[in-house]
N, C-alpha and C positions, 0 to 999 in steps of 0.2 A: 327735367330741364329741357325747354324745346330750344332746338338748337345746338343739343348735346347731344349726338348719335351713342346707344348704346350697341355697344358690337361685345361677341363670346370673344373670352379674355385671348390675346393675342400670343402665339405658343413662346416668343422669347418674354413675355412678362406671368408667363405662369410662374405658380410657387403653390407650396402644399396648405392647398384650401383647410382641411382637418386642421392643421395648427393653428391657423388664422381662429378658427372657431372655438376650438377649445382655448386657445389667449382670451377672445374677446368675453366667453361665459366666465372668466374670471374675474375680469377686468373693467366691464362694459356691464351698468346698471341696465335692466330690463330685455340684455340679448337674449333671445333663444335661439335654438334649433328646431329644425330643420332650415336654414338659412343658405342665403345666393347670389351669385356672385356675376355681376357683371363689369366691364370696362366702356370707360368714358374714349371715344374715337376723337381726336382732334387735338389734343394737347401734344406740344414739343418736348416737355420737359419732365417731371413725376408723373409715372402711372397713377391713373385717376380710376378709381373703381365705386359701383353703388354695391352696395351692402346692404340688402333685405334679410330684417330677420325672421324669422318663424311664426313672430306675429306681427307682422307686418310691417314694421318701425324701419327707414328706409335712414341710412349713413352714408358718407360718404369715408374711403379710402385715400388717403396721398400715399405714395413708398417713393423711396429713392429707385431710380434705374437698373439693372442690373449691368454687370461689367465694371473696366474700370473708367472713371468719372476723372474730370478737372478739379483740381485743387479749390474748396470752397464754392463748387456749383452743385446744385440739387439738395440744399438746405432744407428739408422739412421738420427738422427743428425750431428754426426761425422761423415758418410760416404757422406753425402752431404756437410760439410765444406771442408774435405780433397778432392774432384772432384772439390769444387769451386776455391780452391785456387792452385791449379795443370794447371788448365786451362791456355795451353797458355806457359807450359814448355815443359822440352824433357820429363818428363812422360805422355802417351796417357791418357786421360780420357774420358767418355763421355760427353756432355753438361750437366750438373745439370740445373733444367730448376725453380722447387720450395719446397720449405721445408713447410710441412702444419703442424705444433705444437701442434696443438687444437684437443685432440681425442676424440672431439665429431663430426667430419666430417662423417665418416667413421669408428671410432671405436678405432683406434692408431694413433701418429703420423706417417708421409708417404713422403714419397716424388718423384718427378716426375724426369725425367731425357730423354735426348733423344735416341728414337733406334739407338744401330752402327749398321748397317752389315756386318757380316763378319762368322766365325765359332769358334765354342766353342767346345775345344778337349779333353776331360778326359783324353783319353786311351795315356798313355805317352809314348807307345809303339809305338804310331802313325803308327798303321796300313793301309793300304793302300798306306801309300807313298813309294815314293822312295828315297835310301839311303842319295843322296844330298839333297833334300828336308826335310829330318827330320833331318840332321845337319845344314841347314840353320836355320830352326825352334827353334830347341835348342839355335842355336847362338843368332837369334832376342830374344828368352824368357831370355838369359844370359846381352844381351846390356840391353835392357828397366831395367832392375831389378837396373844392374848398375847406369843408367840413373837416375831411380827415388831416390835413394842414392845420386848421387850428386845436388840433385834440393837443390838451400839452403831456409833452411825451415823459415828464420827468416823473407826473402826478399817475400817468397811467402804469409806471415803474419798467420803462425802458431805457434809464440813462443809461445801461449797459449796453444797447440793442445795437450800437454804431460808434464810429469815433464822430462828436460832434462838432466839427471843422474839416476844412480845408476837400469836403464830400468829392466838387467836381473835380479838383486835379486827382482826388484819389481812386475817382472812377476811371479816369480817361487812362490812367496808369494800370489798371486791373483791367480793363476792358480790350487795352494796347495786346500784356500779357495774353491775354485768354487767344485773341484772333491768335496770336505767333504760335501759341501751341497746340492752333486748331488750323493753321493755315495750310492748305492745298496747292492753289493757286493763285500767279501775283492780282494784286487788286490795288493799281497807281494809284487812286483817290485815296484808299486805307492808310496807306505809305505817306500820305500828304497831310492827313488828318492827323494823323499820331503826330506828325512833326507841329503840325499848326497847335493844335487845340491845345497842349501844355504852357505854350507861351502867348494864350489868349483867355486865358483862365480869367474870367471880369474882378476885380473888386468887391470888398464887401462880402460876406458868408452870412448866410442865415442856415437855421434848422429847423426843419419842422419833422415827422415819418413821414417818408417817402417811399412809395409804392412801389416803385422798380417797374411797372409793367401796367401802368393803369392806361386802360383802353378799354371802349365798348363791353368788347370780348369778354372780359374779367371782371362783367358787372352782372350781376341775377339783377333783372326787372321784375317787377311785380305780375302775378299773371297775366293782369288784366287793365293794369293803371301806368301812366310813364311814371314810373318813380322806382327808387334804387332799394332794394331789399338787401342784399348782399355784396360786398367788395368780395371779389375771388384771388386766389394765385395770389398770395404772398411770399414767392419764394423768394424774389428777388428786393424786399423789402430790409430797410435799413433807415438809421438818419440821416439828413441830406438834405439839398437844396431843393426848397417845394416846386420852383422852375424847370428843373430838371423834367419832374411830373406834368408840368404843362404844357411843355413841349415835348416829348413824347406823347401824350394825350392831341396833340394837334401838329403830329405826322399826317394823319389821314390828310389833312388838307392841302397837301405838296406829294401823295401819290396818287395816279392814275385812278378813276375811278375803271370797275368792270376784270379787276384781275380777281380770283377767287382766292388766292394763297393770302396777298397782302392788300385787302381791297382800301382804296380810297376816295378822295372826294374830287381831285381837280379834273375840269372841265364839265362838272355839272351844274346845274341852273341854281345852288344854292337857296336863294331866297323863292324861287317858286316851290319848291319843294318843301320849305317852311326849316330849312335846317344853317344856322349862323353861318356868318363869315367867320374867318379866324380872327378878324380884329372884333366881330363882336362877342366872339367868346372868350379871346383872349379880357376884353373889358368887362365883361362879367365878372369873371375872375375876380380882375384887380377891385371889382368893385365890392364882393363878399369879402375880399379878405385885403381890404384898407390900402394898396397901391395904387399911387399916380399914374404908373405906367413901366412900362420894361425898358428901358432902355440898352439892355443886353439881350434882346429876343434872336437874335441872324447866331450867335454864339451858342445858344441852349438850341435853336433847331440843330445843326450843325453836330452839337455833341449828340442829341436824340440820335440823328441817321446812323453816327459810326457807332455807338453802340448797339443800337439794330442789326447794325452792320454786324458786329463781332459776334453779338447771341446767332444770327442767323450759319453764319462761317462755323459756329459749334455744334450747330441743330445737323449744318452738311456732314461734317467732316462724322458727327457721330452717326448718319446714317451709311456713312461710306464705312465702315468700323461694323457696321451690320446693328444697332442697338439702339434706335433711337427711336421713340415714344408713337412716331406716328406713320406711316405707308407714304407719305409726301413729301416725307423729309428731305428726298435727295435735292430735289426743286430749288431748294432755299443757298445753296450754290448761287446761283443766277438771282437769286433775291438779297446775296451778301454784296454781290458784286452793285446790283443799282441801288440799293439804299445808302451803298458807300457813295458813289458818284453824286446824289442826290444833297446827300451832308456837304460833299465840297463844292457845291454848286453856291450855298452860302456863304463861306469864302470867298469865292470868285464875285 
């Protein structure tokens, strides 16, 4: 995966590799040994690991965290139900191959899944490319999104997978939750959102799956083509308002382009660079999947930031707790605090 730094496993996510191997020769068609293990560098959330086997058949790893966790975060069960049941639609997934439950394996539950090849792109800047090439790219990140909105979720055997209503107050209620029991330091804008956004909750409910976290990032491109081979990180997937997905999906265009942690788009030349506005991606959108237009759009950015906001406040607090997925983590402090600010900016 370019884009994916592999780094030797990190000594707070070690766990006894032999079990791992002897599980998966039981479990896992065509493993062998002698097999190897390395970690994915860059994720906040489930340790991410490649798994080569013996003959060379290359997996990937998800596992829960070690330590103790928040109530209902680090689902890797969910994210291998929703790749199971995706299989096989217009949303790319990769093969879910096994879901191991018992953490006494390895230490958490885990599960396996097959390597895609292709490239994993942060920089939403998409440096290096050329103008056509980074609006085709945009286009293929704007169809799949679409695409996976209209999979119907009832047929792909997810009507368990979420309560289907009432999603955005139920998020901004869980999302409230998580920041207070991850909170540090005051953050007035947070304070301000939690009080707004339950008593501005728009009209009207739809359902489609929803991604929880779809961005760039979370997309395998093809090696060599702009187009979307895999949706990645389905932890935070559920049913819910496809909007919700669109506007997170089009944060980048309300933060600063040039930070490395949380890179974005504003104050760049947009159409020289060959990469949409947000109103022409947002009209893409509406135009794959049958809407007039948003007319709740300053509301779904708004909730996007402060729930940015709260994952981020949980990424701090658990590196400040000593256990959190990635070397950077502490940063995100200071990244809970302006994506908050940035949410009630919409408001204002």
């Amino acid at each position: 995966m370019t884009g994916a730094v592999l780094i030797d496993v990190l000594p707070q996510h070690r766990f006894d590799e032999a079990a791992l191997w002897r599980y998966l020769a039981d479990h896992l068609d065509g493993f062998a040994e002698p097999a190897t293990l390395q970690q994915f560098q860059g994720g906040q959330s489930n340790p991410t690991f490649l798994v080569t086997s013996g003959d060379g058949r290359r997996y990937v790893l998800r596992k829960k965290p070690p330590g103790k966790l928040l109530p209902s975060a680090h689902m890797v069960e969910r994210e291998f139900k929703a790749m199971k049941a995706l299989a096989g639609t217009a949303a790319p997934v990769p093969t879910a191959r096994l879901l191991c439950e018992d953490a006494t394996v390895i230490g958490t539950p885990f599960y396996v899944m097959d390597h895609v090849e292709g490239r994993v792109i942060s920089d939403v800047a998409l440096a290096g490319m050329d103008p056509a090439e980074r609006a085709a790219t945009y286009d293929a990140m704007n169809a799949t999104l679409a695409a996976l909105h209209q999979v119907d979720w009832k047929a792909a055997g997810l009507g368990d997978f979420g309560k289907p209503e009432q999603y955005v107050a139920r998020q901004v209620e869980r999302w409230s939750k998580q920041y207070v029991a991850a909170k540090t330091d005051d953050i007035p804008a947070m304070d301000k959102l939690m009080e707004w956004l339950p008593r501005h909750v728009p009209a009207g409910d739809e359902t489609t799956i929803a991604h929880g976290d779809y961005r760039l990032g979370n997309l395998m491109l093809h090696p060599t083509e702009p187009r979307v081979v895999a949706i990645l990180d389905w932890e935070l997937a559920t049913l819910g308002h496809p909007l919700s997905d669109l506007a997170y999906n089009c944060m980048a265009y309300h933060l600063p382009a040039g930070i490395k942690e949380f890179p974005g788009l504003k104050g760049l030349d947009l159409p020289a660079l060959g990469i949409p506005t947000e109103e022409e991606y947002v009209a893409a959108y509406c135009r794959r999947t049958g809407r007039d237009g948003i007319p709740d759009w300053p509301f779904f950015l708004a909730f996007s930031f402060f729930r940015i906001a709260s994952i981020c406040q949980g990424v701090y607090a658990r590196a400040l707790a000593g256990n959190a997925a990635d070397r950077r983590a502490k940063m995100y402090g200071q990244v809970a605090q302006a994506t908050a600010e940035v949410g009630w900016g919409f408001v204002k």
